[in-house]
C-alpha positions in Angstrom: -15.7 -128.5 -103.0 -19.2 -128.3 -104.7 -20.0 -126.0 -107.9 -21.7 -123.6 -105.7 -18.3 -122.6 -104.1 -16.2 -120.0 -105.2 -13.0 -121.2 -107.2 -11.1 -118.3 -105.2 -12.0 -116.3 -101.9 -10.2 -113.7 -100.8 -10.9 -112.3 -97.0 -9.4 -109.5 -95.5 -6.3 -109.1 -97.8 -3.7 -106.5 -96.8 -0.8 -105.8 -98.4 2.2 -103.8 -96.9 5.0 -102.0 -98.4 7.6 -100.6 -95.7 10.0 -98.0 -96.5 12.5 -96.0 -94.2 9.9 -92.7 -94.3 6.1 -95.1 -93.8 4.6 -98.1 -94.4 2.3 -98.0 -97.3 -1.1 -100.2 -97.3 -1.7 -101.0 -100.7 -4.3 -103.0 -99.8 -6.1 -103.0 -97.3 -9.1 -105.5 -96.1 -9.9 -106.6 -99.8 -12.4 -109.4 -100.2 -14.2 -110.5 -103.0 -14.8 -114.4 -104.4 -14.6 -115.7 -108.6 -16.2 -118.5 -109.4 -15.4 -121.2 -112.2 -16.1 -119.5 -115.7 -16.7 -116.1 -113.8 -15.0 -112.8 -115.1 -14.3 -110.4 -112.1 -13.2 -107.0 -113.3 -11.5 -105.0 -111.4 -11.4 -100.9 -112.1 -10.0 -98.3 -110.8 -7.2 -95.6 -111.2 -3.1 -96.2 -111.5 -2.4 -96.4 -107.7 -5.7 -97.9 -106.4 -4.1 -101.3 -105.8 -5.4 -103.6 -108.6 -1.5 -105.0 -109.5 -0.8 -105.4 -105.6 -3.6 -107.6 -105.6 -3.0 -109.8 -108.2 0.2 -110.3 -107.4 -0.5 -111.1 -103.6 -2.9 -113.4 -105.0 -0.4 -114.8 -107.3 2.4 -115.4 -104.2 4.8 -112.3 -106.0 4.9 -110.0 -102.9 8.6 -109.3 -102.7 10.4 -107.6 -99.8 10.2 -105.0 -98.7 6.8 -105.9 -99.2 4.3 -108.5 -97.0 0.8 -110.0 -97.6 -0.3 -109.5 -94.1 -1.3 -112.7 -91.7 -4.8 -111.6 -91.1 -5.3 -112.2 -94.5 -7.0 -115.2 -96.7 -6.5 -116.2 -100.2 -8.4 -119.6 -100.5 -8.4 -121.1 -104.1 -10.1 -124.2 -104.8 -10.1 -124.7 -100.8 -6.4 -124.2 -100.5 -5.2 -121.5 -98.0 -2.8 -119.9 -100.2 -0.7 -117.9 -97.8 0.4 -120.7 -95.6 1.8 -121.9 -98.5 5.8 -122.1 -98.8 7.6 -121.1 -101.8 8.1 -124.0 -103.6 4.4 -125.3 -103.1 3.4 -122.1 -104.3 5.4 -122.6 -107.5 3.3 -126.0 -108.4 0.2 -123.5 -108.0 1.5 -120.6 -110.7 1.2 -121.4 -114.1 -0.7 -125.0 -113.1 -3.8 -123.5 -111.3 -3.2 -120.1 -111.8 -1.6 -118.0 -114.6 -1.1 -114.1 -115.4 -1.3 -112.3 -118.1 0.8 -109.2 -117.9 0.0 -105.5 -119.6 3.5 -105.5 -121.5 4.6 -109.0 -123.3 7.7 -108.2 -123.8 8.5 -108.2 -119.8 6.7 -112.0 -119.8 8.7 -113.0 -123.0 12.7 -113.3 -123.0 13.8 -111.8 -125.9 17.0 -114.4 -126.9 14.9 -117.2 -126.9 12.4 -118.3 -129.8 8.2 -118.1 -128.9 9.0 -122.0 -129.3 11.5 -122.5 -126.3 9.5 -120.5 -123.8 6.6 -122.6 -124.7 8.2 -125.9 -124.6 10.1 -124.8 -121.3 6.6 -123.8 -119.6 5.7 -127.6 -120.9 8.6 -129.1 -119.2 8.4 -127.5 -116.0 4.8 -128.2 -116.1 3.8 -131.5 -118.0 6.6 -133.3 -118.6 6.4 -132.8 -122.4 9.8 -133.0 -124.0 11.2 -133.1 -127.9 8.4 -133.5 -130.4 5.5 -133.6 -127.8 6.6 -130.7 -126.5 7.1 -129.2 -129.9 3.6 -130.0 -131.3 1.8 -128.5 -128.2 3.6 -125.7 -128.4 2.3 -125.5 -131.8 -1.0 -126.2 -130.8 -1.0 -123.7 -128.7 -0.2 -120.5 -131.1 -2.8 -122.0 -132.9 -5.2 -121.7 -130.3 -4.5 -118.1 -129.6 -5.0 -117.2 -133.8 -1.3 -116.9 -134.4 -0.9 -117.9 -138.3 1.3 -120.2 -139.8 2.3 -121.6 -136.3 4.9 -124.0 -137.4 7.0 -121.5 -138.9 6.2 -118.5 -136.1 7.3 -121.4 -133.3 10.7 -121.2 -134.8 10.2 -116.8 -134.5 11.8 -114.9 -131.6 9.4 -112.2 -130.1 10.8 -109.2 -131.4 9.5 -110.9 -135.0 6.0 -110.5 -133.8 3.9 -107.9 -133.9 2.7 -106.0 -129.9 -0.8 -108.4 -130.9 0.9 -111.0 -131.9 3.1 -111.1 -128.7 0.2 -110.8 -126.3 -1.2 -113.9 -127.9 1.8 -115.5 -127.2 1.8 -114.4 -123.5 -1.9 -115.6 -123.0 -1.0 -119.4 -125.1 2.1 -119.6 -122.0 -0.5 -118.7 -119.7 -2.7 -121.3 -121.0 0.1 -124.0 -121.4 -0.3 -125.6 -118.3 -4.4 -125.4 -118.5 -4.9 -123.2 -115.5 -8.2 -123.2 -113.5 -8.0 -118.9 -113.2 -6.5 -116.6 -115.6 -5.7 -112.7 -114.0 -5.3 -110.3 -116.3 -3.3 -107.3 -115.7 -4.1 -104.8 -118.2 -3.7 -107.1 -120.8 -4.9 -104.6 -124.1 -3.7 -101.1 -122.7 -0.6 -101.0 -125.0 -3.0 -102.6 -128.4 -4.9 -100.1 -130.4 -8.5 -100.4 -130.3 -8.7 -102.7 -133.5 -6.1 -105.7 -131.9 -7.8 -105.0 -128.2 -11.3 -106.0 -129.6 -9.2 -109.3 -130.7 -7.8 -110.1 -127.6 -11.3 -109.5 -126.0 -12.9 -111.7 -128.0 -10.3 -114.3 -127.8 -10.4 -114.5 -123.8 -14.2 -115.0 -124.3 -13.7 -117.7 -126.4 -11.0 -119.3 -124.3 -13.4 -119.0 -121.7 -16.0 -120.4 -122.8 -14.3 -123.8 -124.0 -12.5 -124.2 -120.7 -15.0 -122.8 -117.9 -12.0 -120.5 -117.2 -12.7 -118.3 -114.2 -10.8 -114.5 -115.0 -9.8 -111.9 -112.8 -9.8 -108.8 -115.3 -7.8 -105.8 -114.2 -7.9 -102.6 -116.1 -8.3 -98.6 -115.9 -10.6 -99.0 -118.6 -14.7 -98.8 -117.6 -15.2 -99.7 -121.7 -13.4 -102.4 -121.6 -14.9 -103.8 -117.9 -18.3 -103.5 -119.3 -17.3 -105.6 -122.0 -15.7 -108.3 -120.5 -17.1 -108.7 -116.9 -20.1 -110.7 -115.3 -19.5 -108.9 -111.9 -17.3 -105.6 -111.0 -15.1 -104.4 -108.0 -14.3 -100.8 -108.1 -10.9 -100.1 -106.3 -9.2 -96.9 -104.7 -7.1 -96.6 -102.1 -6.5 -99.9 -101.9 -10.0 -100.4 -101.1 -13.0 -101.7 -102.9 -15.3 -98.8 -102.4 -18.2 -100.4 -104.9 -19.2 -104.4 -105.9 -22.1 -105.4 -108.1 -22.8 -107.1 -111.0 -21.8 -105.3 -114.2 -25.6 -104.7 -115.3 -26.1 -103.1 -112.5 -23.0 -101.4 -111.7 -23.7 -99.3 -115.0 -27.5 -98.5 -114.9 -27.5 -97.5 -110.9 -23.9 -96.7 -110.0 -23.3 -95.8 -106.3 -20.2 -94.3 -105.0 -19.1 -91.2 -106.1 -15.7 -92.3 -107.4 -18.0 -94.8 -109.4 -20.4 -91.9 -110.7 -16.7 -90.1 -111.6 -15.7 -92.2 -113.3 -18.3 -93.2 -115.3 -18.4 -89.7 -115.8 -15.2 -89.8 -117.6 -15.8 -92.5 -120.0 -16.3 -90.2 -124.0 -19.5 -90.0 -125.0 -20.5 -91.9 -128.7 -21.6 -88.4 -129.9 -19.2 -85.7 -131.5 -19.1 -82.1 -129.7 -20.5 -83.2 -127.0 -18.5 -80.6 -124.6 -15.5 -81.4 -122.1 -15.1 -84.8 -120.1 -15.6 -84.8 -116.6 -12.8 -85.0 -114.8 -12.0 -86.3 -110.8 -9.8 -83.6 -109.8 -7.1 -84.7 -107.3 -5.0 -87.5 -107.4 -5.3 -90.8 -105.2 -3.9 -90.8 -101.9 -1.1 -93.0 -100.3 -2.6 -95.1 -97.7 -0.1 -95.5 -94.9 -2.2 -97.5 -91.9 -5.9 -98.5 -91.4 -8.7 -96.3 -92.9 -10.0 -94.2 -90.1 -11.9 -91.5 -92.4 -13.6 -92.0 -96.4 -9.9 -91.7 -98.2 -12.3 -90.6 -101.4 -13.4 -87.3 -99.2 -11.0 -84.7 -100.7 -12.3 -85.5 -104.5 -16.0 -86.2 -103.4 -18.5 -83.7 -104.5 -21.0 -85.0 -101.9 -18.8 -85.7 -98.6 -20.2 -84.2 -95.4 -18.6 -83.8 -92.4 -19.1 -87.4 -90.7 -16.9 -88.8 -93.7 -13.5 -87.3 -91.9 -15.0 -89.3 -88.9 -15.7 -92.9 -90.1 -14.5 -95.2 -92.3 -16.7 -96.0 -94.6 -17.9 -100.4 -95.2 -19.1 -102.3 -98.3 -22.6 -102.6 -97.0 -25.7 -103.5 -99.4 -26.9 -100.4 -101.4 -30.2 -101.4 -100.0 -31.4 -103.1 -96.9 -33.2 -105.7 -99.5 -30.4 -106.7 -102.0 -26.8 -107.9 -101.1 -25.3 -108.2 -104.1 -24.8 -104.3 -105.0 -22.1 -102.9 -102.5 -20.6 -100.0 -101.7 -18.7 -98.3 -99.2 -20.2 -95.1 -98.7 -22.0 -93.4 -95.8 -24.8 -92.2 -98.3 -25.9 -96.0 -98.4 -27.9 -98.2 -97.9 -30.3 -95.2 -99.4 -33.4 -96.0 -98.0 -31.9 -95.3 -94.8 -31.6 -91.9 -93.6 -28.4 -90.1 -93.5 -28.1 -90.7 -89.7 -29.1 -94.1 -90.0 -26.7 -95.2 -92.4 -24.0 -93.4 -90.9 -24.4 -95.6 -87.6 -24.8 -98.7 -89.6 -21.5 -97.7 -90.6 -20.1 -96.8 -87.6 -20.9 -100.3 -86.3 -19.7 -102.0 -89.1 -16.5 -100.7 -88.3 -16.5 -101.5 -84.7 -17.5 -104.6 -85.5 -14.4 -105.1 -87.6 -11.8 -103.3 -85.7 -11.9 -100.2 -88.0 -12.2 -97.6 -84.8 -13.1 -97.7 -81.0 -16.6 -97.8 -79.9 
């Protein structure tokens, strides 16, 4: 595997959730790639399938839920879902950890910080008694916990919601994972401890190369944190570009919304904007743009094709989105066809 290769690829991910009334899609043909000390953020509202797809990349699908054949999770050149269980286990924690929004469902409350670290190092490394006991240390150290020696001895519930997501991301770290995925890691912190935690994944990242997968609701804390940017809904990825870019010339509607949204940095500056409606529950294949009912500029060909991440323009491929308005210096006609056989082309409707 060269440099130039992407740490993980993920191709045509779809994610199925069946219940006795439908099957729900919660993803549904997600692909995107992170490269070694890349942050990926990924944005979009509660229901948009952002969790599903970490934890379909992270092998925790559980019935009545199924990562779909069709689909590709490749890390490090590995195909992932061929994987059994208990190879999969060697991966999580080794290769790849997570980091989840609340710490106290990562940490086990009648153990001390300590144990949990130094079980993580057994399992692991193979580090037992006072190996085990000074990594541990060194690792609360190396997420800013003060007076580590004593707080090792400390059970969660005698550290503050900061302190405890330190601890989570130093278990995450234990094992000295290649990718990091970050599930909402600061929503519960107040802005003061969030900036922390921020800063401390940057620094983390920077001394290890550390490739992260950033999920979060929060467009001021993607712009932040990320080098590139998927925007989900649906289960979809509706827009992909560089985070730069993705801010200055934002594309799809959902994108502009919720941009939109974000408060503005000056005082009486009138009401928020606001995306009325509410996310939809995909139940099969997109046949139709599922963001058409909220989209203040659908027109009547987006009930009739499912929209494809193709380039924004004809000249750039690294600004996506999947919106029938684009590429833009296509007409509308144009770009509608392009579309249309984009989705042929991938099975999304008959020719």
């Amino acid at each position: 595997m060269s440099a130039a290769d992407p740490l993980l690829s993920i191709e045509e991910l779809v994610t199925e959730f069946y219940t006795e009334k439908e099957t729900v899609r919660a993803v549904d043909g997600v692909n995107f790639d992170i490269h070694r000390g890349e942050t990926l953020g990924i944005v979009g509202e509660s229901g948009s399938g952002k969790s599903v797809t970490a934890r379909s990349i992270m092998g925790l699908v559980e019935s009545p839920g199924s990562v779909l054949s069709e689909s590709s999770i490749t890390f490090d050149g590995e195909e992932l879902t061929e994987k059994s269980e208990s190879e999969y286990q060697n991966i999580r924690g080794a290769k790849i950890a997570m980091v989840f929004q609340d710490p106290l469902t990562s940490l086990n409350p009648v153990y001390t910080v300590g144990n949990q670290l130094k079980e993580t190092l057994r399992l692991h490394r193979g580090l037992t008694g006072k190996a085990a006991t000074e990594k541990a240390i060194e690792l609360l150290e190396d997420v800013g916990i003060p007076d580590a020696a004593r707080r090792v001895k400390e059970y969660p519930h005698q550290f503050s919601g900061g302190m405890r997501q330190r601890t989570v991301i130093a278990l995450a770290l234990a094992c000295s994972p290649e990718l990091l995925i970050c599930d909402e890691p600061t929503t519960a912190l107040d802005v003061t401890i969030q900036a922390q935690i921020l800063e401390l994944l940057d620094e983390i990242q920077e001394e290890r190369d550390l490739a992260i997968m950033f999920i979060t609701h929060d467009m001021g804390v993607i712009a932040e944190v990320s080098d590139r940017v998927a925007v989900m809904y649906a289960g979809e990825i509706v827009e992909s570009a560089p985070v730069i870019d993705l801010y200055e010339n934002p594309a799809h509607p959902y994108t502009n919304g919720l941009l939109d949204s974000i408060p503005g940095e000056e005082p009486g500056g009138g009401e928020l904007s606001t995306i009325e409606g509410e996310v939809p529950i995909p139940n099969g294949p997109a046949t139709h743009c599922r963001f058409e009912p909220r989209c203040p500029k659908a027109f009547e060909e987006c009930l009739e094709v499912p929209p494809q991440l193709l380039a924004t323009e004809e000249q750039t491929d690294d600004h996506r989105a999947a919106c029938l308005l684009y590429p833009d210096d296509m007409s509308r006609e144009e770009a509608v066809q392009e579309h249309r056989a984009a989705a042929v082309r991938t099975g999304g409707i008959d020719e």
